[in-house]
N, C-alpha and C positions, 0 to 999 in steps of 0.2 A: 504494500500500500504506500504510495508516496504520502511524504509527509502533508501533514492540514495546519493550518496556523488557526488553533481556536482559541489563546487569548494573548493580550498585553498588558503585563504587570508594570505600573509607574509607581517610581518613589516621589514622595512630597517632596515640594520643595523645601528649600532651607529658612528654619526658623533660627532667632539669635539663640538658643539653647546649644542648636548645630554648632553655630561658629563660636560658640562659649565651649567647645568640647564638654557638654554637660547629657546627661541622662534625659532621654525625653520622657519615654516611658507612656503613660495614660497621660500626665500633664497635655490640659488641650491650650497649647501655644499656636497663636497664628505665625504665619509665612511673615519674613520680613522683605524688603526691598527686593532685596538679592531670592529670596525663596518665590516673589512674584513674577520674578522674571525668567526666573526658570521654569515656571509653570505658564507662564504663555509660550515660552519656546519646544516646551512638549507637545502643548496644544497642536502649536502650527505643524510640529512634527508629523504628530498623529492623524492629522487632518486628510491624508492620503489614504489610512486604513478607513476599511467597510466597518465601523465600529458598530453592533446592535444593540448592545447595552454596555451600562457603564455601572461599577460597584466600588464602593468604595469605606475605607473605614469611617466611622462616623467623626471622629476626632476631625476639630477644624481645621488643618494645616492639609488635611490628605482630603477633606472635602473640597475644600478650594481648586487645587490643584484638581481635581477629579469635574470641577465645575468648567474649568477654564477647557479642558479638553469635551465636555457634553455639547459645549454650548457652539464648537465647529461642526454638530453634527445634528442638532436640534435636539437632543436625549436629556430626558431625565437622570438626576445620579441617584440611585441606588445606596443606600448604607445599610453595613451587613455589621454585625458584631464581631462577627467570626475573625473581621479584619484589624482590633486591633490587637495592637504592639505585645507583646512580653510584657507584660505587669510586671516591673521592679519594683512596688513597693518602696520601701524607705531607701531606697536609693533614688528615686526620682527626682527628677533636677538637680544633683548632684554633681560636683567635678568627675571625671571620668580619672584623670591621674590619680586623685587619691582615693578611687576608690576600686579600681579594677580590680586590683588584688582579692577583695574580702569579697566583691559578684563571682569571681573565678570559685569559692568554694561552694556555691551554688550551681555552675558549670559544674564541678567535678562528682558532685553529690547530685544528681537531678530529679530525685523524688522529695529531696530537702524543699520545701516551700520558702520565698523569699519572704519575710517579715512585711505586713500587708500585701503582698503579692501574689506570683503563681510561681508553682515551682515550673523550672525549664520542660518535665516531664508533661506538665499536664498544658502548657502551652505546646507544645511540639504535637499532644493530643488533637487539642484545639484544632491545630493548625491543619495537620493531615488530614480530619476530617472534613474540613472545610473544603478545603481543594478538593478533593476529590471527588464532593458533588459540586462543588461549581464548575470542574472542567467539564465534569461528563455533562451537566447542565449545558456548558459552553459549546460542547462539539453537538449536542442534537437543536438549540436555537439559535447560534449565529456568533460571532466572535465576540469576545465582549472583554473590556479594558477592566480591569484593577487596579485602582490607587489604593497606594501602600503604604508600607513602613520596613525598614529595614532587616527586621528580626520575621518578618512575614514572607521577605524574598527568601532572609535563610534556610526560612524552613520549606520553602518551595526547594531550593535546590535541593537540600538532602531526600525530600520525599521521592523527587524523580535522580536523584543520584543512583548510580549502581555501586558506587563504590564503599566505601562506611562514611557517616554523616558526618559532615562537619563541626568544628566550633565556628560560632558567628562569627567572631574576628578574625578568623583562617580561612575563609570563604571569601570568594569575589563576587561583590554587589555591581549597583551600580551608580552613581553619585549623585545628591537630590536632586530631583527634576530628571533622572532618566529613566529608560523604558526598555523592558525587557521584551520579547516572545515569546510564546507558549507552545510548542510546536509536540503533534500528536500523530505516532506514524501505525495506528491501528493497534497497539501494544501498552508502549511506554510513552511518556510525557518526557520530552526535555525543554532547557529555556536559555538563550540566549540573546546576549545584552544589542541592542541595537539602536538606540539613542544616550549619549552621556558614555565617556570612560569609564571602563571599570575600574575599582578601586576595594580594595582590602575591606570586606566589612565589617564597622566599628561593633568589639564586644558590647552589648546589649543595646545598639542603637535603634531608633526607632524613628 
């Protein structure tokens, strides 16, 4: 079966939490300057795809962003739960240097729940089930876009990985404001970044 392109995963653009290298996590922080401009440049991007529906996490930063892309194609955006981030918990809006260390024992332990959070186990839960009815959703009504968060790409790749799953921060994303493919060859799901460099994705970002 050749391959079928049935969705496109975008990450938000950049809020000042991004460029403060801090934890986003549930915090609903809006897009600043620089995060608005990367989300009309997806827009325009995307404006070439057949897009049939658009979903997106509900949290304002990836709404927006999921809005600025709707609205080249006349669509409603869609907010789904499923879609957000990794619940950090008391790490939220936190410095990222001083605190990588103490999230990494929650990487290493994953049924360990983060302190108001989710543990990594029961988000990677989350996450898999999600996708895999919205693909199958995606491949029998029509291609449909995803606006995201970073720790939602991760877990996209490792579910369609064949190799062993990654850590977030060992993983290659793609940088806010860009857009991956979803591509489906009658089998297996893979994805592949096609708007925005890739770049290293930041341990528990979002």
């Amino acid at each position: 079966m050749k391959e079928q392109l049935v969705g496109l995963v975008a990450r938000h653009g950049e809020t000042d939490l991004n460029d403060q290298n801090c934890f986003r996590s549930w915090l609903d922080v809006p897009l600043n300057a620089t995060g608005l401009e990367q989300a009309r440049a997806a827009a325009k991007f995307l404006k070439k795809y057949d897009i049939a529906t658009v979903i997106s996490s509900p949290l304002l930063r990836a709404f927006v962003t999921a809005d600025f892309a709707a609205g080249q194609h006349n669509l409603m955006v869609y907010q789904h739960r499923g879609l957000f981030p990794w619940r950090l918990g008391v790490f939220s809006g936190l410095p990222r240097k001083q605190n990588n260390d103490a999230l990494r024992l929650f990487v290493k332990n994953p049924d360990v729940t983060v302190p108001g959070g989710e543990s990594l186990r029961d988000f990677e839960d989350r996450q898999f089930a999600f996708w895999r009815a919205a693909l199958n959703k995606a491949r029998n009504e029509g291609l449909t876009l995803f606006v995201a968060h970073t720790s939602n790409v991760v877990a996209l790749e490792n579910m369609t990985s064949e190799g062993d799953a990654a850590e977030p921060e060992q993983s290659d994303t793609v940088k806010p404001g860009g857009v991956a493919a979803i591509y489906w060859n009658g089998k297996n799901h893979r994805i592949e970044p096609v708007f925005g460099q890739p770049e290293p994705a930041k341990f528990g970002g979002s």
